[in-house]
VEXNU-447089 format. One line per 5 residues: number of its first residue (from 0); their letters; for each residue x negated, y negated, z negated of C-alpha. Coordinates in nm, 2 decimals. Layout:
N
NUM) A) X Y Z; ... .
***
This chain:
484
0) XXXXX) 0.00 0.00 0.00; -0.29 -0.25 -0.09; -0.52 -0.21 0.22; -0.15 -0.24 0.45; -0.08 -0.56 0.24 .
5) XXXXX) -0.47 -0.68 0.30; -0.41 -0.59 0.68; -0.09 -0.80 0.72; -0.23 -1.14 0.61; -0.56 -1.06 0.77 .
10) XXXXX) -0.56 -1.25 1.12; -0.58 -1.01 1.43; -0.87 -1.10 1.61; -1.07 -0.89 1.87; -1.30 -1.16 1.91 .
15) XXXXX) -1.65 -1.20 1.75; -1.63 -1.38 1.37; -1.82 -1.66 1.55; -1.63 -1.72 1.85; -1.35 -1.91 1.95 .
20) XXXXX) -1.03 -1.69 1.95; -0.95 -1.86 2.33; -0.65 -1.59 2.38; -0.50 -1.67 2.10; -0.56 -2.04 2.08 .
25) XXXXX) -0.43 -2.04 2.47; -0.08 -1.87 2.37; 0.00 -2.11 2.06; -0.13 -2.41 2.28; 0.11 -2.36 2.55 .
30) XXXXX) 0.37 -2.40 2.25; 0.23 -2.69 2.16; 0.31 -2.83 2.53; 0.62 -2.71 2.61; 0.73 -2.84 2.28 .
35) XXXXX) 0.56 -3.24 2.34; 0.66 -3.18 2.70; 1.02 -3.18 2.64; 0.99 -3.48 2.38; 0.91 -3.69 2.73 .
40) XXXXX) 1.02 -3.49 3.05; 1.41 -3.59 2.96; 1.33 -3.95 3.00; 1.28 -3.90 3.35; 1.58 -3.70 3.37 .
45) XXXXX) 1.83 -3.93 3.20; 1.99 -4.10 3.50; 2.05 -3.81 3.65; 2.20 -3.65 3.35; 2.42 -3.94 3.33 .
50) XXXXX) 2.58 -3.93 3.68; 2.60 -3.58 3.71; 2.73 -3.49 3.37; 2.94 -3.83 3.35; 2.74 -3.89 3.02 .
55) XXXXX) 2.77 -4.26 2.82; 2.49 -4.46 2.75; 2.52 -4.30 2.38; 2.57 -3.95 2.49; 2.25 -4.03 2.72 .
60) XXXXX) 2.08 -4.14 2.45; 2.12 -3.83 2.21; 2.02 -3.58 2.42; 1.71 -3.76 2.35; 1.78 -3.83 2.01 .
65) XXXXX) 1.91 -3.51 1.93; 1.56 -3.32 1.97; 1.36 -3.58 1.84; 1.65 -3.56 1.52; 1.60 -3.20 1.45 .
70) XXXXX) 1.21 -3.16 1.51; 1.17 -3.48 1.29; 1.35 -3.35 1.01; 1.30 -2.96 0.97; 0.90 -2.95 1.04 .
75) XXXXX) 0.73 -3.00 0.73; 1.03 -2.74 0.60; 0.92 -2.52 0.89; 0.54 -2.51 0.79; 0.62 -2.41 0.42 .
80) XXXXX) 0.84 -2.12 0.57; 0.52 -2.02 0.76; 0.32 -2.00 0.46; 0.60 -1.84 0.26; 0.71 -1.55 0.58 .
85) XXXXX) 0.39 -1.54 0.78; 0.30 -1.75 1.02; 0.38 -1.50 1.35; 0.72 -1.46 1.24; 0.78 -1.80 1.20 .
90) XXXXX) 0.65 -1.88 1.55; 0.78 -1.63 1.76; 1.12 -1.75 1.60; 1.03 -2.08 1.72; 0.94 -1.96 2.06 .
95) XXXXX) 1.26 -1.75 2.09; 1.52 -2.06 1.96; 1.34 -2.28 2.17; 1.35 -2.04 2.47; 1.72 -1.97 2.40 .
100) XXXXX) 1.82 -2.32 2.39; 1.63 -2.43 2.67; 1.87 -2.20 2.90; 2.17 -2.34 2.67; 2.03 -2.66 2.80 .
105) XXXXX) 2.02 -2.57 3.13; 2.36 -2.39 3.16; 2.56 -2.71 2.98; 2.92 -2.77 3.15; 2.90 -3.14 2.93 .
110) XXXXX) 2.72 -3.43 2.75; 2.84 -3.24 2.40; 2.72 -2.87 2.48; 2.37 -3.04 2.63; 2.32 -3.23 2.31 .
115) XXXXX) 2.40 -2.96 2.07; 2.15 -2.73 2.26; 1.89 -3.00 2.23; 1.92 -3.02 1.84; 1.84 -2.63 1.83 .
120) XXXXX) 1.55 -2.71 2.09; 1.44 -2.95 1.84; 1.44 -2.65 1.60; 1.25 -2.48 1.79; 1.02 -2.72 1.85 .
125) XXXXX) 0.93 -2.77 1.47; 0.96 -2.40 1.39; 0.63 -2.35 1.68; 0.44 -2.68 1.62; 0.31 -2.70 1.24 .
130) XXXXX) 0.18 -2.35 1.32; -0.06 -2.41 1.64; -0.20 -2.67 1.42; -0.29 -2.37 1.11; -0.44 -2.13 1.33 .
135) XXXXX) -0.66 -2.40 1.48; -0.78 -2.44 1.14; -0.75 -2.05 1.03; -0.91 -1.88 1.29; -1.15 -2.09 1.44 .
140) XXXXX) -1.50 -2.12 1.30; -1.57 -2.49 1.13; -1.88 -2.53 1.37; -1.64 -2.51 1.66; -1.32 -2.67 1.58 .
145) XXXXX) -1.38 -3.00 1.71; -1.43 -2.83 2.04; -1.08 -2.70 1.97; -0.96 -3.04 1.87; -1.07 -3.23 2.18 .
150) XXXXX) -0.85 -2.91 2.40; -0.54 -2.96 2.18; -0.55 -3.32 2.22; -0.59 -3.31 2.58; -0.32 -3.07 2.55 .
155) XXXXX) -0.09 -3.31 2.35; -0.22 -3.63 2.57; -0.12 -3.49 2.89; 0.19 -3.35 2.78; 0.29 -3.69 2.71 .
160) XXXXX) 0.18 -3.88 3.01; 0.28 -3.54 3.25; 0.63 -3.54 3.11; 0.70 -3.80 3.33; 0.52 -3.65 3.63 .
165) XXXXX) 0.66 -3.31 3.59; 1.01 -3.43 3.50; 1.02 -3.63 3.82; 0.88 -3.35 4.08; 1.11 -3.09 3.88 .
170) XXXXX) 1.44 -3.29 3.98; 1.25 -3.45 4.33; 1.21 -3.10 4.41; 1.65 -3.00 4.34; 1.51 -2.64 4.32 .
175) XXXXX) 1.81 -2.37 4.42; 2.00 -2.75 4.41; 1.96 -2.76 4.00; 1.87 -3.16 3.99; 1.82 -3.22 3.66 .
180) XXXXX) 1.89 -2.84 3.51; 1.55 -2.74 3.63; 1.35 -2.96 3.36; 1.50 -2.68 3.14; 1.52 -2.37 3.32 .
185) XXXXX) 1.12 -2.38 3.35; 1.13 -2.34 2.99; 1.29 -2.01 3.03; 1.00 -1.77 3.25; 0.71 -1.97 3.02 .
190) XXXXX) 0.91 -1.91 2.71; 0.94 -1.56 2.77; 0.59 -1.52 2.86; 0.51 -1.73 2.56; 0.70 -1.43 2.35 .
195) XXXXX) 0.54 -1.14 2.48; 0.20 -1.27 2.47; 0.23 -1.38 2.09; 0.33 -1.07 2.02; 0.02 -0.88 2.14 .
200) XXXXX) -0.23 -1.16 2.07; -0.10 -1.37 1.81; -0.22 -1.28 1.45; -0.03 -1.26 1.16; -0.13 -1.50 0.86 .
205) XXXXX) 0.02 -1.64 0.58; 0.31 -1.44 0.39; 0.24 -1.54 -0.01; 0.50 -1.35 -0.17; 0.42 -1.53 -0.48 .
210) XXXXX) 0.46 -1.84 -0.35; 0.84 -1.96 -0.37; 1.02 -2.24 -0.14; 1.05 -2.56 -0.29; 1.43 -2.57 -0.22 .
215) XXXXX) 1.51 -2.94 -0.41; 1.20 -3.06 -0.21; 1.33 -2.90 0.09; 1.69 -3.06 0.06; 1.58 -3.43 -0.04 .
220) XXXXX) 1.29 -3.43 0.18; 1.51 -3.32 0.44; 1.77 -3.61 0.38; 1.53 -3.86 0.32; 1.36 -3.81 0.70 .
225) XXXXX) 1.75 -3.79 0.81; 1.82 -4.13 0.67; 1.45 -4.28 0.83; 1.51 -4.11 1.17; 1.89 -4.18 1.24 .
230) XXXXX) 1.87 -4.53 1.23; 1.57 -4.57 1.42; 1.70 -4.39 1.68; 2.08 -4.51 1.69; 2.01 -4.88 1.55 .
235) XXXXX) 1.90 -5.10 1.88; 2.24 -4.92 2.05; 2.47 -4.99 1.76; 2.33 -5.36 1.69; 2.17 -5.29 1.41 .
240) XXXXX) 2.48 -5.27 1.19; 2.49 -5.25 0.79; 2.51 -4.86 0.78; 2.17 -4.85 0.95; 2.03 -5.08 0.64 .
245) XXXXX) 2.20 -4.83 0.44; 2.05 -4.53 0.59; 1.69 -4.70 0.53; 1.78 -4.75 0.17; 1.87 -4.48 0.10 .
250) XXXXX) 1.61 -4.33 0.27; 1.35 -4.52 0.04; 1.54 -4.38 -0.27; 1.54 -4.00 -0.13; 1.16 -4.09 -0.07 .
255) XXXXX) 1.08 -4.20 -0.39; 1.31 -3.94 -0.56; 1.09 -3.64 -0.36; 0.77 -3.79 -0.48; 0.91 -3.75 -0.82 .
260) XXXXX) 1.01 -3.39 -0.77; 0.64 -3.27 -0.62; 0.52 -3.44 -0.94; 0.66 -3.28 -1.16; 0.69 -2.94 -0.98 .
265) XXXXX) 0.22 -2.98 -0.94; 0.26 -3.07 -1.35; 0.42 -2.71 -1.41; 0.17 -2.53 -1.19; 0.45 -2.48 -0.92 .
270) XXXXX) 0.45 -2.49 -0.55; 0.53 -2.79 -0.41; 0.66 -2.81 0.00; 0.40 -3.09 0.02; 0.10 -3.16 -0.19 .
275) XXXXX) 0.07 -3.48 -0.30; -0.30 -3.44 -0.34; -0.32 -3.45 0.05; -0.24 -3.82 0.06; -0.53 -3.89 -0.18 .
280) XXXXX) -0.78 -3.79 0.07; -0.87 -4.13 0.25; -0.91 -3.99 0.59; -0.55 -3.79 0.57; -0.36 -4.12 0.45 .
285) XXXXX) -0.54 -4.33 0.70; -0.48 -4.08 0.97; -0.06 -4.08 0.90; -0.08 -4.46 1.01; -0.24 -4.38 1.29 .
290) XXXXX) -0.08 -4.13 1.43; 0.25 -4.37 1.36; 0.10 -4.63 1.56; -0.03 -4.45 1.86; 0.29 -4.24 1.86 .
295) XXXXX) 0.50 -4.54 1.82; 0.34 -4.69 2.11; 0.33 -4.40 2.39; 0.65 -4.32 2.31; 0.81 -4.68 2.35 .
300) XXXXX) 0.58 -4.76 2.63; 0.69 -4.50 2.86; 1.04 -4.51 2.78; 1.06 -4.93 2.90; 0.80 -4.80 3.20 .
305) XXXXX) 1.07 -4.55 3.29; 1.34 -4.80 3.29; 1.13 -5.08 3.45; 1.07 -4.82 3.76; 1.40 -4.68 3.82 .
310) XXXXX) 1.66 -4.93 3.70; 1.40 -5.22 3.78; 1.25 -5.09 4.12; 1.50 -4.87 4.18; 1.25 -4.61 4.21 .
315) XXXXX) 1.35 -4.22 4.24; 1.26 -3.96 3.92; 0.99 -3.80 4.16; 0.86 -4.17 4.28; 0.88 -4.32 3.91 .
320) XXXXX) 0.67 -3.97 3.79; 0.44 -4.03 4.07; 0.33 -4.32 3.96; 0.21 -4.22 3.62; -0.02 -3.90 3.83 .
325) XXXXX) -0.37 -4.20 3.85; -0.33 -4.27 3.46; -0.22 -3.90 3.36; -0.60 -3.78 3.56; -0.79 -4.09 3.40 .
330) XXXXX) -0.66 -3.97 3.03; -0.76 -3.60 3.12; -1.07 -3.68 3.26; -1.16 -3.93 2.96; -0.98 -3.68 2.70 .
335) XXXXX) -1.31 -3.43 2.82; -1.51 -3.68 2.77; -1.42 -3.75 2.41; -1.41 -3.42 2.29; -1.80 -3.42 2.40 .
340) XXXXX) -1.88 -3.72 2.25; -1.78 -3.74 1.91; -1.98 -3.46 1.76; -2.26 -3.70 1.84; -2.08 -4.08 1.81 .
345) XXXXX) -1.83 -3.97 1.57; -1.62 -4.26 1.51; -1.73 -4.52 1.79; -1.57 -4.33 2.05; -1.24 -4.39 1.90 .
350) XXXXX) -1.32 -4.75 1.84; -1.43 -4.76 2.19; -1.13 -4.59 2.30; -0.91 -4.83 2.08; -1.05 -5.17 2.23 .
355) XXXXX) -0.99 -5.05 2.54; -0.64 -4.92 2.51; -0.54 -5.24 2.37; -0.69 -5.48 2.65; -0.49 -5.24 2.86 .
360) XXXXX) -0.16 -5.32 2.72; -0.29 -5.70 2.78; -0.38 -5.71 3.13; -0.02 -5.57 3.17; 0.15 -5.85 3.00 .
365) XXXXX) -0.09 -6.16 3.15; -0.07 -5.97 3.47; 0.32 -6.00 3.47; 0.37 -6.31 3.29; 0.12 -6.46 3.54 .
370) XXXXX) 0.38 -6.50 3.84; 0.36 -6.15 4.04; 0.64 -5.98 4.14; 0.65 -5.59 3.96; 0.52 -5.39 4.17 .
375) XXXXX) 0.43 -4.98 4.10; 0.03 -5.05 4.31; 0.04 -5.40 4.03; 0.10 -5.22 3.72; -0.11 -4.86 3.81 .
380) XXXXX) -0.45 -4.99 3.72; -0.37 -5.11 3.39; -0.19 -4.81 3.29; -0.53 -4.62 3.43; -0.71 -4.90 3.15 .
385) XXXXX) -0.48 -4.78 2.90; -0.50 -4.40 2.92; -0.92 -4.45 2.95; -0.86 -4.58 2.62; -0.58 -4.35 2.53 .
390) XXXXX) -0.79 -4.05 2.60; -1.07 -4.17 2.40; -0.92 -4.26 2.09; -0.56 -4.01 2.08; -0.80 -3.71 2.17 .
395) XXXXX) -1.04 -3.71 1.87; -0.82 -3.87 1.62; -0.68 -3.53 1.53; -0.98 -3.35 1.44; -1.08 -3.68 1.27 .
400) XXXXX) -0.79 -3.67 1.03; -0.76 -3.30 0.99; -1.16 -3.23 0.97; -1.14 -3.28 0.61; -0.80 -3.07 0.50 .
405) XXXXX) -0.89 -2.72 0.32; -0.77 -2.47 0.55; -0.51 -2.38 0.28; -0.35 -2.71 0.35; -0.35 -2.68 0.71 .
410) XXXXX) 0.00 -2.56 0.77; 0.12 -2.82 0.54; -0.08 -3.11 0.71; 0.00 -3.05 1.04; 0.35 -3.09 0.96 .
415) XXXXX) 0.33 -3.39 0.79; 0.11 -3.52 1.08; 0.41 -3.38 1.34; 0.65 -3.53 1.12; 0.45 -3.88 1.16 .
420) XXXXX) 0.39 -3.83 1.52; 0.83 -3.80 1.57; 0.90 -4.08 1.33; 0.64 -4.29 1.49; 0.81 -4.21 1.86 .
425) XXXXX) 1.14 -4.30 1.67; 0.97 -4.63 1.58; 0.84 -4.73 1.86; 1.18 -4.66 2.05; 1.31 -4.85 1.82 .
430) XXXXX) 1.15 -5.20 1.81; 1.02 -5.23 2.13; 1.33 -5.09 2.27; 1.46 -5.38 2.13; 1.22 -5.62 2.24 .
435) XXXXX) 1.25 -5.48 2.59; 1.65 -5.46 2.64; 1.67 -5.77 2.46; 1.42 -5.99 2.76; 1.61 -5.76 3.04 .
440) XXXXX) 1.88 -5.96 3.23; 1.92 -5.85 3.53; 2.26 -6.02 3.61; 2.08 -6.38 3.55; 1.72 -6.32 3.80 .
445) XXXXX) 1.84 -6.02 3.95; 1.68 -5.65 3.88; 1.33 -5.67 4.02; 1.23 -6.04 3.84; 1.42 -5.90 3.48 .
450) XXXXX) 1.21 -5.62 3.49; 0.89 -5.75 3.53; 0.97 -6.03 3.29; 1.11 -5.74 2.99; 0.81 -5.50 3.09 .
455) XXXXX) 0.60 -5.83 3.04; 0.76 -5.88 2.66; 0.71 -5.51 2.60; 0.34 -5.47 2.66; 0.28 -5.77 2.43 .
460) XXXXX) 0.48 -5.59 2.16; 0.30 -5.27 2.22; -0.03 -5.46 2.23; 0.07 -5.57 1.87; 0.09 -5.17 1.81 .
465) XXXXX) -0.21 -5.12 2.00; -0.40 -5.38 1.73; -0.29 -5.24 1.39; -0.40 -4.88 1.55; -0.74 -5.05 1.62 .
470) XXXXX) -0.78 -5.13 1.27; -0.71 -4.84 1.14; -0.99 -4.68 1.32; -1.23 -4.92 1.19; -1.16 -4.81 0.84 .
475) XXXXX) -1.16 -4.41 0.93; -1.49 -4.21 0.81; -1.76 -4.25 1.05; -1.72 -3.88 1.11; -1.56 -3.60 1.11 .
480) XXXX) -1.63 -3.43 0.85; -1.99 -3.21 0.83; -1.90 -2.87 1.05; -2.04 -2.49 0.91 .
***
């Protein structure tokens, strides 16, 4: 019974003990993609989700909202049940919901089913995320993890920009004459791939039986994120009305109430759903506000980007994606470059990156505001400057932050660090949403001169984003921390 218990929470690995598990890491990364992927590649998809299902600008907006909901709020719950169940179970259950819904996605007669199926994709999402992030740290030696870093942040980087790019040659393409339907039904043949291969390659880890879920953390952390999310998301729709001041007060309470709970829980030797010592470490608190700001700003960014191209320039999904393929190769190509770098430079590469992501998001405005009329060959280089930066700086900042979390913690971490990276999104949506709809008038200049003039306002807003991010590198450790 004991060398069959020792055997289950031993990871699987056919590899050397030195090596770099690349089958597994490959399977969980692809998680990891598909799950950022579809954060972004409905974006793209939303106008044609709107005519074809006969969808409001609300409904619209929660099949958005709806993923970006769920993932937000179940993660950090997600990573504990990892730790708790194992951390194989937990993922293929992930794979499989998300899988599941995905076709539920797909097959949606109306705006209701397609945003119900979206909340259990978000489910999905968080129940696979939290645990690419633990075997990263689990399995792979500390000599080599940055190396694994740099690949799951290109991974993450390019899932963001290709969102876009894949979304719009997805419905360009009308395979079998799906339109927008096929953005979900790829999900389905990688999904099950995703399955089978986890199940042959994918160690088990994880699975304290004397560990026990922190339910009372579980419920009011869960409500707390609820009350943060919901109001980011809904508020620039609704007019920011007093329930959504409501909802973030009561969100501070529920906050300040969950604090209280993992205190006293860590005072009786118990096991808390998130450690509180975590946020002590500089590096790990430091790293929360910048994954909020970068988050908050790719998010935002693309979102007024999309809008700007099809509703501005009445630009096609597949033309509007197209358009993002130059910046999408310049953050790939300067994503490798980073994760090379900053064994050696440590943290100048990301202050590098930083400066340069932010005079990106400035040449955009003073381009704009400068007299030009918008056009997709004006804007294109300056979105290259930005993702030269992007890939510099988004790329290492994860091994940065998580360099220096026990690989005990790792589960736990990586949620909170999803968790920052959806509220972030939520965030950024948010204000510069605002900031962008409220400079758009098309009725007044017409569609072409509104646009230019909103997407003008918005990259001054996001180079405000861009700024506080910049700082916060400055004040990170030098470098990651010492590896072997």
């Amino acid at each position: 019974m004991a060398s069959s218990q020792q055997s289950a929470s031993r990871p699987l690995v056919t590899e050397k003990a030195d090596a770099i598990p690349w089958t597994t890491i490959s399977v969980v990364l692809t998680a990891l993609f598909m799950a950022v992927l579809d954060s972004f590649i409905v974006v793209v998809a939303d106008p044609s989700i709107a005519a074809d299902l006969h969808a409001s600008d609300s409904d619209v907006q929660w099949v958005l909202a709806g993923y970006q909901l769920s993932y937000a709020v179940f993660i950090i719950t997600a990573t504990r049940l990892a730790d708790l169940y194992g951390r194989k179970r937990i993922f293929l259950l992930g794979v499989a919901l998300f899988t599941l819904s995905s076709v539920a996605c797909a097959l949606a007669p109306n705006a209701g089913s397609l945003i119900a199926a979206r909340v259990l994709q978000g489910l999905g999402a968080a129940l696979m995320v939290p645990q690419v992030f633990a075997y990263v740290t689990v399995l792979v030696p500390a000599a080599k993890r940055h190396s694994v870093y740099g690949v799951l942040g290109i991974v993450m980087g390019m899932a963001t920009i290709g969102g876009q790019i894949v979304g719009g040659l997805l419905i360009g393409a009308n395979l079998f004459d799906s339109g927008w339907r096929m953005v979900f039904w790829v999900n389905a043949p990688i999904g099950i791939a995703m399955f089978l291969l986890a199940v042959r390659y994918v160690p088990e880890t994880g699975s304290a039986a004397n560990r026990r879920l922190d339910v009372p953390g579980v419920l009011v952390l869960s409500a707390a994120l609820f009350l943060l999310v919901l109001p980011l998301i809904q508020g620039q729709e609704a007019g920011w009305p007093g329930w959504v001041w409501g909802c973030f007060a009561g969100s501070a309470v529920a906050f300040g109430l969950f604090v209280a709970i993992e205190r006293g829980l860590e005072r009786r030797g118990g096991d808390p759903l998130v450690p509180l010592t975590l946020f002590r470490q500089r590096s790990f608190a430091l790293g929360i506000i910048l994954v909020l700001t970068l988050y908050a700003l790719i998010y935002s960014y693309y979102l007024a980007l999309s809008v700007t191209l099809q509703q501005g320039l009445n630009m096609s999904a597949l033309g509007a994606g197209l358009v993002y393929a130059p910046a999408a190769t310049a953050f790939f190509v300067f994503s490798m470059v980073a994760s090379r770098t900053i064994p050696k430079y440590g943290r100048r590469v990301l202050e590098v990156g930083a400066i340069i992501m932010a005079s990106g998001y400035l040449a955009t405005g003073l381009l704009l505001v400068s007299g030009p009329r918008i056009t997709p060959l004006l804007v294109i280089p300056t979105l290259v400057l930005q993702s030269v930066g992007g890939g510099l700086v988004i790329t290492p900042a994860l091994n940065t932050v998580l360099s220096r979390v026990a690989p005990e913690s790792a589960g736990v971490a990586s949620g909170v660090l999803s968790t920052a990276q959806q509220c972030g999104g939520a965030l950024g949506v948010a204000v510069i949403g605002a900031v962008f709809f409220s400079s758009f008038h098309p009725t007044a200049v017409g569609r072409v001169a509104a646009a230019g003039h909103a997407f003008a306002i918005a990259s001054f807003g996001t180079l405000v984003i861009a700024v506080i991010a910049g700082i916060v590198v400055f004040l990170l450790p030098k470098r990651p921390a010492a590896q072997g």
